[in-house]
C-alpha positions as CSV (number, residue, x, y, z in Angstrom):
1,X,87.8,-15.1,129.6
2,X,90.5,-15.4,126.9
3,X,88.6,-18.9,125.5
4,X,85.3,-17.1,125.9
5,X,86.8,-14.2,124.2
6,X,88.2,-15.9,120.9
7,X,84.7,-18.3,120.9
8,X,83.0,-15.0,120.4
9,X,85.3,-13.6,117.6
10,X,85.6,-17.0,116.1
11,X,81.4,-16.5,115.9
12,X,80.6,-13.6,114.7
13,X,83.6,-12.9,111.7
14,X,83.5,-13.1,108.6
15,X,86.5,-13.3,105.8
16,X,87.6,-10.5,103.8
17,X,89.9,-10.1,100.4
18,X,92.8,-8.0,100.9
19,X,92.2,-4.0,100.1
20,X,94.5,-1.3,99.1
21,X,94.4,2.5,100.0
22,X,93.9,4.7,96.8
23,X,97.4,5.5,96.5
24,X,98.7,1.5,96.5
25,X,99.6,1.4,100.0
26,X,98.4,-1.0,102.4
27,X,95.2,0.3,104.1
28,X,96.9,0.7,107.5
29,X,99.4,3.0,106.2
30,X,96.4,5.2,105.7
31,X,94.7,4.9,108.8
32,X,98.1,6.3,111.4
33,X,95.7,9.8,110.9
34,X,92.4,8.8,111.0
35,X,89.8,9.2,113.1
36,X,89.3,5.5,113.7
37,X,92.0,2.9,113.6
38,X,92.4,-0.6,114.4
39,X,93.5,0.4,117.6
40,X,90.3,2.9,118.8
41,X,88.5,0.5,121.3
42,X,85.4,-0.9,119.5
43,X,83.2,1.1,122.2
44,X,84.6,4.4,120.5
45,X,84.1,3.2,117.0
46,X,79.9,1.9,117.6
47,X,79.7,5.1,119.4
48,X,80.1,7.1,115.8
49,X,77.0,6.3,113.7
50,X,79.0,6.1,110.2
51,X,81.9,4.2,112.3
52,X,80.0,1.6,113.7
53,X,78.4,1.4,109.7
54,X,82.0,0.7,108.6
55,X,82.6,-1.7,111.1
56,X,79.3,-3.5,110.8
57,X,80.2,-3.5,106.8
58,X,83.1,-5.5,106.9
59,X,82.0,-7.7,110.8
60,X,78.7,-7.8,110.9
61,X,76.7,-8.6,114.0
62,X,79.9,-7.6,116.2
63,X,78.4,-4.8,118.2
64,X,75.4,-6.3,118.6
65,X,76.9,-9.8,120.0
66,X,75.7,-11.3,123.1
67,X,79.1,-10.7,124.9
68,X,79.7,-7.1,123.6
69,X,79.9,-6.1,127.3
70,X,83.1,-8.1,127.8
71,X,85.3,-7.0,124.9
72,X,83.8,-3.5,124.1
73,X,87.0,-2.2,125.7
74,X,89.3,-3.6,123.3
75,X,90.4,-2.6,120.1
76,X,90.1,-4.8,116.8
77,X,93.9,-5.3,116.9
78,X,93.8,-6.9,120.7
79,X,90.7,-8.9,120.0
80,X,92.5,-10.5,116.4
81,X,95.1,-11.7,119.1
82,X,92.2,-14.3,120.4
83,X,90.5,-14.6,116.7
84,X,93.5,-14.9,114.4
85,X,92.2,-17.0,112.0
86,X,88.9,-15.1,111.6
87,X,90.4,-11.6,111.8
88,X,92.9,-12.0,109.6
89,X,95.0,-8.9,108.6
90,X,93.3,-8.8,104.8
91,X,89.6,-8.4,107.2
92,X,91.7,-5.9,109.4
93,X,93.0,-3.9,106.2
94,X,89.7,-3.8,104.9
95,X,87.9,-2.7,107.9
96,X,91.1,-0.3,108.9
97,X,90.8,1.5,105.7
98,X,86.5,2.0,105.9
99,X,87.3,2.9,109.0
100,X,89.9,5.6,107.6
101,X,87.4,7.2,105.5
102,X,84.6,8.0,108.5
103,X,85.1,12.4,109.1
């Protein structure tokens, strides 16, 4: 499961340049209050129209992927441990701090 896992990450993700909250800080520095973190299980986050917007943004095709069923579950920051080279932490920052911003 884990290779079919990280061949499904590896597929679907894009890269990203690194992103700063408004007040300098890294973007997950921002996110410990939010609604939706890196660490809300990806489920949660399509379940919220404007979420699933901010994760489709910055990875598209993710929640439509044929193996969605398998890693719903997860959160970003357990399926970057099977796609580290594709979700790297400036994607991750990026997505963490759109993320941040959904109310």
């Amino acid at each position: 499961m884990k290779t079919l896992l990280l061949a499904v990450a590896v597929s679907v993700l894009p890269l990203a340049p690194v992103s700063f909250a408004q007040d300098g800080a890294p973007a997950a520095a921002v996110a410990t209050t939010a609604k939706f973190n890196l660490d809300t299980p990806i489920q949660d986050i399509v379940a919220n129209e404007q979420a699933k917007a901010a994760l489709e943004a910055n990875i598209p095709g993710l929640s439509a992927h044929e193996s969605y069923e398998m890693f719903k579950g997860m959160s970003l920051k357990q399926l970057s441990a099977y796609a580290a080279d594709k979700l790297t932490p400036e994607l991750l920052a990026k997505t963490e701090k759109d993320l941040a911003a959904v109310k």
